[in-house]
C-alpha positions as CSV (number, residue, x, y, z in Angstrom):
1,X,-4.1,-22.9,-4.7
2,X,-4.0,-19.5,-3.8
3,X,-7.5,-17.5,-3.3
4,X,-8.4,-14.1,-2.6
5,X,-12.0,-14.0,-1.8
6,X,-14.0,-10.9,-2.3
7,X,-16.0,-9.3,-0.1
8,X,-19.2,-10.1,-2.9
9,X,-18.1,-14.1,-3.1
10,X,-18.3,-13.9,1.3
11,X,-16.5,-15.9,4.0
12,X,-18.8,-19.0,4.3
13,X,-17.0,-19.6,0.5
14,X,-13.9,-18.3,2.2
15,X,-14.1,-21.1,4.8
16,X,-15.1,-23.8,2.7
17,X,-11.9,-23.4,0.5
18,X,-9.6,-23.6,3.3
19,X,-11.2,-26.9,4.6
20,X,-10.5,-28.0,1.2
21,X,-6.6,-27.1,2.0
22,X,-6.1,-23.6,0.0
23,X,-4.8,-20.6,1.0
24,X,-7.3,-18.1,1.5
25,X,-7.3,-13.8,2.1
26,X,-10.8,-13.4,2.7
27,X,-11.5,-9.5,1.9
28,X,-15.0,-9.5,4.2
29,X,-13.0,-11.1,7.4
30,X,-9.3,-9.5,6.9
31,X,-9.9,-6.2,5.0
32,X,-13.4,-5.4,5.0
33,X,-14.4,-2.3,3.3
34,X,-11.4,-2.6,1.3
35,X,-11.5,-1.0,-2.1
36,X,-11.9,-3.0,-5.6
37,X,-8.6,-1.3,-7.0
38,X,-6.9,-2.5,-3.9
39,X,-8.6,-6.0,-4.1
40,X,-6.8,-6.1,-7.2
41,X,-4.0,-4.5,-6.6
42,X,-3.2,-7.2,-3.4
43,X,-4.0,-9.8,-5.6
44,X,-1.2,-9.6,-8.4
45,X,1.4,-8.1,-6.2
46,X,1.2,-11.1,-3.8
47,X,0.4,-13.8,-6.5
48,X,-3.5,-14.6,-5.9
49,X,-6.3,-16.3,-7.9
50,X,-9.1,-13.3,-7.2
51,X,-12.5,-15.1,-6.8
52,X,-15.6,-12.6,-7.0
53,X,-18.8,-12.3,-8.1
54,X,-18.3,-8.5,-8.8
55,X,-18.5,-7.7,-12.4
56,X,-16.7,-4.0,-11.8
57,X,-13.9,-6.5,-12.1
58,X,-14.0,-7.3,-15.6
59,X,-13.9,-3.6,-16.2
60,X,-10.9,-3.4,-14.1
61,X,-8.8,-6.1,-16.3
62,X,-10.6,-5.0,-19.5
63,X,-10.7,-2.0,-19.6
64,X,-8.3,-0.3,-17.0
65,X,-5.8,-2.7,-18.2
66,X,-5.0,-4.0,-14.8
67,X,-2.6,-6.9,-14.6
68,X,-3.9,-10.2,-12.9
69,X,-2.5,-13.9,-11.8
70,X,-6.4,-15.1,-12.5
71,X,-10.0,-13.9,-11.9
72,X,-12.6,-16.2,-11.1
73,X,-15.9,-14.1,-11.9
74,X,-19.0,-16.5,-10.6
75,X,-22.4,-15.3,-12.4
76,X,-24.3,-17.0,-10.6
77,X,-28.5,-16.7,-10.9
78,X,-29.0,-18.5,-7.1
79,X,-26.3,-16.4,-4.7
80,X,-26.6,-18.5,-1.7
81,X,-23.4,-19.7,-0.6
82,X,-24.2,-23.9,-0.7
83,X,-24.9,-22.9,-4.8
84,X,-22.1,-20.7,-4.8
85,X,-19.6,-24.0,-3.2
86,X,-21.5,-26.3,-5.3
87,X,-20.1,-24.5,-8.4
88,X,-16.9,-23.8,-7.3
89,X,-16.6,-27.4,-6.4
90,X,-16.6,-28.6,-9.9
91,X,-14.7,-25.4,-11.3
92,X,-12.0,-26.8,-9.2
93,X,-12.2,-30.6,-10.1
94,X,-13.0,-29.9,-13.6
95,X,-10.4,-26.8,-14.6
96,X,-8.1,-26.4,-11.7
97,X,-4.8,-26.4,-13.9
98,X,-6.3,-23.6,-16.0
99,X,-7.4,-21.1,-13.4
100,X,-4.0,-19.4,-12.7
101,X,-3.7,-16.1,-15.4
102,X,-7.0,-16.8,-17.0
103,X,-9.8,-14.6,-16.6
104,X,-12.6,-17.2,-15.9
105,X,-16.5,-16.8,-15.9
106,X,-18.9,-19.3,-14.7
107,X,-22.0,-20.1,-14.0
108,X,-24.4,-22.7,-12.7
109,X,-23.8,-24.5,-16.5
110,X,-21.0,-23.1,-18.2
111,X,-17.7,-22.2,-17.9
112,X,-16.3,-19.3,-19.9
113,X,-12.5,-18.2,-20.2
114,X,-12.3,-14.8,-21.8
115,X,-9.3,-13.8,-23.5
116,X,-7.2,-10.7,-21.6
Protein backbone atom coordinates (compact mmCIF):
# COMPACT_ATOMS: atom_id res chain seq x y z
CA UNK A 1 0.00 0.00 0.00
CA UNK A 2 0.57 3.46 -0.39
CA UNK A 3 1.26 5.81 2.94
CA UNK A 4 1.68 9.29 3.56
CA UNK A 5 2.84 9.68 6.99
CA UNK A 6 2.20 12.92 8.90
CA UNK A 7 4.50 14.74 10.56
CA UNK A 8 2.10 13.99 14.01
CA UNK A 9 2.08 9.92 13.24
CA UNK A 10 6.49 10.51 12.97
CA UNK A 11 9.16 8.54 11.04
CA UNK A 12 9.98 5.67 13.54
CA UNK A 13 6.01 4.66 12.12
CA UNK A 14 7.37 5.86 8.82
CA UNK A 15 10.15 3.29 8.90
CA UNK A 16 8.39 0.56 10.29
CA UNK A 17 5.95 0.54 7.34
CA UNK A 18 8.47 0.38 4.81
CA UNK A 19 10.19 -2.70 6.40
CA UNK A 20 6.88 -4.12 6.19
CA UNK A 21 7.28 -3.40 2.12
CA UNK A 22 4.96 -0.14 1.64
CA UNK A 23 5.58 2.88 0.02
CA UNK A 24 5.99 5.54 2.27
CA UNK A 25 6.29 9.91 1.95
CA UNK A 26 7.14 10.60 5.34
CA UNK A 27 6.11 14.41 5.94
CA UNK A 28 8.70 14.81 9.14
CA UNK A 29 11.84 13.36 6.99
CA UNK A 30 10.80 14.70 3.27
CA UNK A 31 8.75 17.82 3.81
CA UNK A 32 8.94 18.90 7.22
CA UNK A 33 7.05 21.89 8.15
CA UNK A 34 4.87 21.25 5.41
CA UNK A 35 1.39 22.57 5.69
CA UNK A 36 -1.88 20.29 6.56
CA UNK A 37 -3.77 21.67 3.33
CA UNK A 38 -0.69 20.57 1.46
CA UNK A 39 -0.43 17.17 3.34
CA UNK A 40 -3.68 16.75 1.86
CA UNK A 41 -3.48 18.20 -1.08
CA UNK A 42 -0.16 15.75 -1.95
CA UNK A 43 -2.02 13.00 -0.79
CA UNK A 44 -5.04 12.79 -3.37
CA UNK A 45 -3.25 14.25 -6.28
CA UNK A 46 -0.53 11.45 -6.04
CA UNK A 47 -2.98 8.59 -4.82
CA UNK A 48 -1.91 8.15 -0.95
CA UNK A 49 -3.51 6.47 2.09
CA UNK A 50 -2.85 9.79 4.66
CA UNK A 51 -1.94 8.20 8.06
CA UNK A 52 -2.09 10.93 11.00
CA UNK A 53 -2.93 11.41 14.27
CA UNK A 54 -4.00 15.10 13.62
CA UNK A 55 -7.69 15.61 14.06
CA UNK A 56 -7.49 19.16 11.97
CA UNK A 57 -7.82 16.51 9.46
CA UNK A 58 -11.22 15.43 9.93
CA UNK A 59 -12.21 18.96 9.62
CA UNK A 60 -10.37 19.14 6.43
CA UNK A 61 -12.57 16.18 4.74
CA UNK A 62 -15.64 17.09 6.74
CA UNK A 63 -16.04 20.14 6.63
CA UNK A 64 -13.77 21.82 3.99
CA UNK A 65 -14.94 19.18 1.67
CA UNK A 66 -11.53 18.06 0.63
CA UNK A 67 -11.37 15.07 -1.58
CA UNK A 68 -9.25 12.01 -0.17
CA UNK A 69 -7.91 8.35 -1.47
CA UNK A 70 -8.15 7.37 2.59
CA UNK A 71 -7.37 8.82 5.97
CA UNK A 72 -6.15 6.83 8.68
CA UNK A 73 -6.84 9.11 11.91
CA UNK A 74 -5.01 7.00 14.96
CA UNK A 75 -6.61 8.28 18.47
CA UNK A 76 -4.52 6.93 20.30
CA UNK A 77 -4.53 7.50 24.49
CA UNK A 78 -0.49 5.97 24.69
CA UNK A 79 1.48 8.07 21.63
CA UNK A 80 4.64 6.28 21.83
CA UNK A 81 5.51 4.91 18.58
CA UNK A 82 5.83 0.82 19.70
CA UNK A 83 1.78 1.52 20.69
CA UNK A 84 1.33 3.47 17.75
CA UNK A 85 2.95 0.13 15.32
CA UNK A 86 1.26 -2.11 17.62
CA UNK A 87 -2.09 -0.70 16.42
CA UNK A 88 -1.33 -0.16 13.07
CA UNK A 89 -0.19 -3.63 12.87
CA UNK A 90 -3.54 -5.12 13.29
CA UNK A 91 -5.35 -2.20 11.36
CA UNK A 92 -3.40 -3.67 8.57
CA UNK A 93 -3.91 -7.45 9.09
CA UNK A 94 -7.38 -6.97 10.20
CA UNK A 95 -8.90 -4.18 7.46
CA UNK A 96 -6.30 -3.68 4.85
CA UNK A 97 -8.75 -4.13 1.86
CA UNK A 98 -10.92 -1.39 3.30
CA UNK A 99 -8.49 1.40 4.03
CA UNK A 100 -8.20 2.93 0.47
CA UNK A 101 -11.25 5.97 0.18
CA UNK A 102 -12.41 5.35 3.65
CA UNK A 103 -11.96 7.78 6.33
CA UNK A 104 -10.86 5.45 9.20
CA UNK A 105 -10.54 6.11 13.05
CA UNK A 106 -8.93 3.86 15.43
CA UNK A 107 -7.84 3.37 18.52
CA UNK A 108 -6.16 1.08 20.95
CA UNK A 109 -9.81 -1.12 20.83
CA UNK A 110 -11.85 -0.01 18.08
CA UNK A 111 -11.93 0.61 14.74
CA UNK A 112 -14.26 3.23 13.32
CA UNK A 113 -15.02 4.06 9.53
CA UNK A 114 -16.89 7.37 9.30
CA UNK A 115 -19.00 7.94 6.42
CA UNK A 116 -17.56 11.01 3.98
Amino acid sequence: MRFLVDESTGPVVARWLREQRHEVFSVYEEARGMSDDDVIKKAFIEDWILMTNDKDFGEKVYRERYSHKGVILLRLRDERPMNKIKTINRLLKDYSNQLPRNFVVVTETRVRFAQT
